[in-house]
N, C-alpha and C positions, 0 to 999 in steps of 0.2 A: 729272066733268071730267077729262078726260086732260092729262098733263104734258110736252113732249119734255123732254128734261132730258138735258145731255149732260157728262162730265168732263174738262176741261180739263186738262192740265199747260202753266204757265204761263212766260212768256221775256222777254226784250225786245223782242218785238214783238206779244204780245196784253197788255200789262196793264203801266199806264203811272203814276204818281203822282195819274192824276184817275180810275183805273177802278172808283175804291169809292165813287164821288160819288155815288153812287145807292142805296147798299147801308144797308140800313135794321136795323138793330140796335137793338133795344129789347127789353127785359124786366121784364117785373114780378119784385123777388125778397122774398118775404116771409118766407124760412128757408132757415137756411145751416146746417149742420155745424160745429159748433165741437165741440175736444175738452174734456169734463168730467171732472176725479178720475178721469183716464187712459184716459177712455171717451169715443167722439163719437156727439153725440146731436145733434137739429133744436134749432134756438134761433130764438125770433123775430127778424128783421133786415129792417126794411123799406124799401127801396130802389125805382128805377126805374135801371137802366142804361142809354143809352141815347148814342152818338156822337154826337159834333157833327160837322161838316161837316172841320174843323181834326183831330180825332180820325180819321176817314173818311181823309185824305189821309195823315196820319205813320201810319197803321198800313199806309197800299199803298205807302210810299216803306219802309215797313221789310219789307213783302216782296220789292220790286224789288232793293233790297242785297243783303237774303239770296241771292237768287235769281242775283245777281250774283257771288256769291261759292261758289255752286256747292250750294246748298239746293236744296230740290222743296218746289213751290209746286203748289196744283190749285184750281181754281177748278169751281163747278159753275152753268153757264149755262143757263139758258133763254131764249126768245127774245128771244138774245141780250144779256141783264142776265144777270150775278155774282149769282146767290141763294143763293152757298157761297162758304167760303176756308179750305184746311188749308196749314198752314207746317211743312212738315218739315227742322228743324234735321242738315245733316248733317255730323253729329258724333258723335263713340261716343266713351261716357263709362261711366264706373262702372270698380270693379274689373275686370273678365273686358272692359271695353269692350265691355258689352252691349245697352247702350242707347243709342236716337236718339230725340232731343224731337221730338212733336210741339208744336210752340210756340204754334201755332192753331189753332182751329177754330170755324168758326160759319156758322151760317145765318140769312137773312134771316130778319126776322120774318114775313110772309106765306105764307113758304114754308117751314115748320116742320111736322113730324109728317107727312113725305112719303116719308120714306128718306134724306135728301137727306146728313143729318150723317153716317148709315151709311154711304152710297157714298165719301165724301170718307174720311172714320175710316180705309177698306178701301184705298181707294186708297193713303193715306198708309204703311199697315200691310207693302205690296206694295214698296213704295219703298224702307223703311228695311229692310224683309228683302234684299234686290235689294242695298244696300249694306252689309249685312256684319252688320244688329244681328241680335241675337236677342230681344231686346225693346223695344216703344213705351214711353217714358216721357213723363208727362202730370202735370203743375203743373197739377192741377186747379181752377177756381176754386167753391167749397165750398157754391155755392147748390143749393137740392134736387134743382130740374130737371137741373142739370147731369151734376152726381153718378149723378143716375136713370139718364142716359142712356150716359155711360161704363158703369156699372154692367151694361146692357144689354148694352152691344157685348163685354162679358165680361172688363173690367178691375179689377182688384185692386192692395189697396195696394202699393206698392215696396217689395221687399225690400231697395233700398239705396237709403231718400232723398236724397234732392241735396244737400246744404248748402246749397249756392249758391242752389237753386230757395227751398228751406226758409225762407231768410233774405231772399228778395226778397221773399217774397210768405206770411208768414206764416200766414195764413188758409186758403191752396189748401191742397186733399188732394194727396200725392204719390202718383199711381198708374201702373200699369205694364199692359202687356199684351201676355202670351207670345204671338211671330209663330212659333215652328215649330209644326209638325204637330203634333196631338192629336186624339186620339180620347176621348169621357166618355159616361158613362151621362146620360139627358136626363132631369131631377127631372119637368119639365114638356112631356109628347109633342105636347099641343095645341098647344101654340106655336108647332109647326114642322109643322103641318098643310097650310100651301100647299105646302111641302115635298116631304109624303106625297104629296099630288095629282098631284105631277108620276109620280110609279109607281105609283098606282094611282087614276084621275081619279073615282070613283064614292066620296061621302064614306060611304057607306052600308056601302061592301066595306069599308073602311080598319077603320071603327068596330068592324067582325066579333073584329077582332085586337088591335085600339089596345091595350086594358086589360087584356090578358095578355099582352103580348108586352113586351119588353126592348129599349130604344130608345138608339142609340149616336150620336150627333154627332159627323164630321169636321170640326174648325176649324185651318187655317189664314189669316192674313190675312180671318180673317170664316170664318163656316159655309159651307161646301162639300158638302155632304151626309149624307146617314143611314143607316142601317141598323136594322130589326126583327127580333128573332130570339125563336120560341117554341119550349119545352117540347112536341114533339108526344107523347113516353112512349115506352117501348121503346128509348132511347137514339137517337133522332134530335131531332137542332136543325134548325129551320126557319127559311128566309130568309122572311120576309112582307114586307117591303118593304127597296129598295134605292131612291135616289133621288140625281142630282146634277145641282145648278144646271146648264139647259145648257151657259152661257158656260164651264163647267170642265171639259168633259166632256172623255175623250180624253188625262187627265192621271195616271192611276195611283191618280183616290182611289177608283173604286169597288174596284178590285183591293186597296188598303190596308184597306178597311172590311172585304171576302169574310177576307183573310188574320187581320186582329184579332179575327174572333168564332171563326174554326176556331184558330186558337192559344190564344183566355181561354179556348176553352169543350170544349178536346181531350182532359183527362182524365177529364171527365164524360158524353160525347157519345162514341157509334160513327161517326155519319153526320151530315152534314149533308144536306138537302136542299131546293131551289130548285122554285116552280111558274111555268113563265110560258109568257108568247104563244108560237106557233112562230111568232117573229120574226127576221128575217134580223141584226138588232142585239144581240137579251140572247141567245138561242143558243149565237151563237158566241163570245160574249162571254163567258158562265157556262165552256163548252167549254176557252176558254183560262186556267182559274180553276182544270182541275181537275175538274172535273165532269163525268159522263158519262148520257147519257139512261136514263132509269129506265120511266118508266109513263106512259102518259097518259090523263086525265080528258076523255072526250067531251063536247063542247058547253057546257064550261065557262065559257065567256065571253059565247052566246050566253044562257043560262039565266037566268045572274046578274047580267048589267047591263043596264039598261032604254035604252042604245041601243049602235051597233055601237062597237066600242073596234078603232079603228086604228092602227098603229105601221108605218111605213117603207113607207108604202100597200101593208099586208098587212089584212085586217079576219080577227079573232083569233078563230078559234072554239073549237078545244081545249085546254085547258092540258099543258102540259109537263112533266116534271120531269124533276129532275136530281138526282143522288146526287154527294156527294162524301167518301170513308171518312176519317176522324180520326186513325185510331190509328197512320196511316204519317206518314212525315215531312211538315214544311209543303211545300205545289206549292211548285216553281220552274218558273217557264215554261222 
């Protein structure tokens, strides 16, 4: 079943003190996080959460305040019913005033395990960077699922718990989640296999390279892309896969991913080099990275994938490469 699902930023005129009268909140919680002899471990707690209708309305009358007083609210709708709500507190706090609350988040019960808390999470992430933090801070509330799913989106404890949060709400974890740019090594390549697909759509090709190759994640405000790079021998490092989210494309992170593996990987490497379509897109694109045409592999694309592989209505027959030397300074365009 296909979902539209669209994200809202919310005002005085889409979301009103009766706009959550529909919004269904409920959870099972059977294990929370409590800390033991300085350690937090699962503890049994058995509960149902679940709003009442009185609950439903003072939690949309305390976003419409916020929202009133100059917060970012987003709602995530489908046709047309609220099946999401993130409340981003804006205010910066901490030491360095590096933090902005997310103070909500939640998704309906029905529409849970769709992406839906991730888009809202990113959204909100996009917001409080836009206004000045440099990190989400998150009064976590300490039930497994919860926890799991912060955990996911790649948040860690706070380095400078709240008081204030600490003391309202004893029980939440206080976690945190760095909004600037980074680049990591990725423990787990599988995970981010839709990823892969999007540069190179054949899971068979991907597989050739997956478990020997060194796999980098761009994350800001959420994952924005990847890079693969292998051990070819003879002091050449190999691009095998480069991949980013369409919606970001166009924004300087495939050029930040090229530049982070020729800089970690310049005093062990001569060369880098790139194989790809002769496409009017990755081309010119390698081209302004730095790279210059090296050799090319006949019928490369016809051989080895079992149907025609398109890119910017070119159909790919030869592979490409591109060299780019190490041992000069980093490109600047």
């Amino acid at each position: 079943m296909s979902y539209k699902l669209s994200i809202v930023r919310l005002n005085g005129e889409n979301f009103y003190k009766n706009s959550l009268d529909g919004f269904v909140v409920r959870q099972r919680v059977t294990q929370c996080w409590r800390k033991v002899n300085g350690k937090y471990a699962l503890a049994p707690v058995d509960y149902i959460e679940e709003w009442s209708l009185t609950e439903r309305q003072n939690k949309a009358k305390r976003v419409v305040e916020a929202v009133k007083n100059g917060s970012a609210a987003f709602a995530a709708v489908e046709n047309g019913e609220i099946v999401g709500l993130a409340l981003l507190i804006n205010k910066l706090f901490g030491k360095s005033r590096q933090y902005m609350e997310l103070a909500e988040l939640y998704v309906a019960e029905p529409c849970r395990r769709r992406g839906t808390g991730r888009l809202l999470f990113e959204k909100a992430c996009e917001a409080a960077k836009k206004a000045g933090a440099e990190k989400l801070y998150i009064s976590a509330h300490s039930a497994k699922e919860s926890i799991a799913a912060y955990t996911k989106y790649g948040c860690v404890f706070a380095e400078e718990p709240s008081c204030v949060h600490v003391e309202k709400e004893p029980f939440d974890l206080q976690l945190e989640y760095d909004l600037r740019l980074r680049i990591y090594e990725a423990d787990d390549k599988r995970k981010f296999m839709d990823l892969l697909l999007l540069a190179d759509e054949q899971a068979d090709m991907v597989e050739r390279y997956l478990h020997k190759g060194t796999m980098f994640i761009l994350e800001e405000c959420g994952v924005k892309g990847e890079i693969i790079v292998t051990n070819e021998g003879n002091g050449v490092l190999e691009i095998k896969s480069l991949a980013i989210l369409p919606e970001f494309r166009r924004r300087g992170y495939g050029r930040a991913l090229i530049e982070f593996v020729c800089e970690r990987y310049k005093d062990g490497f001569d060369t880098v080099q790139v194989g790809t379509g002769d496409s009017p897109l990755t081309i010119p694109f390698y081209i302004s990275c730095g790279f210059t045409p090296s050799h090319t592999v006949k019928d490369f694309f016809t051989e080895n994938y079992d149907h025609p592989i398109i890119e910017a209505g070119v159909i790919l027959k030869d592979m490409i490469y591109l060299t780019r030397k190490l041992h000069t300074t980093k490109y600047l365009q």
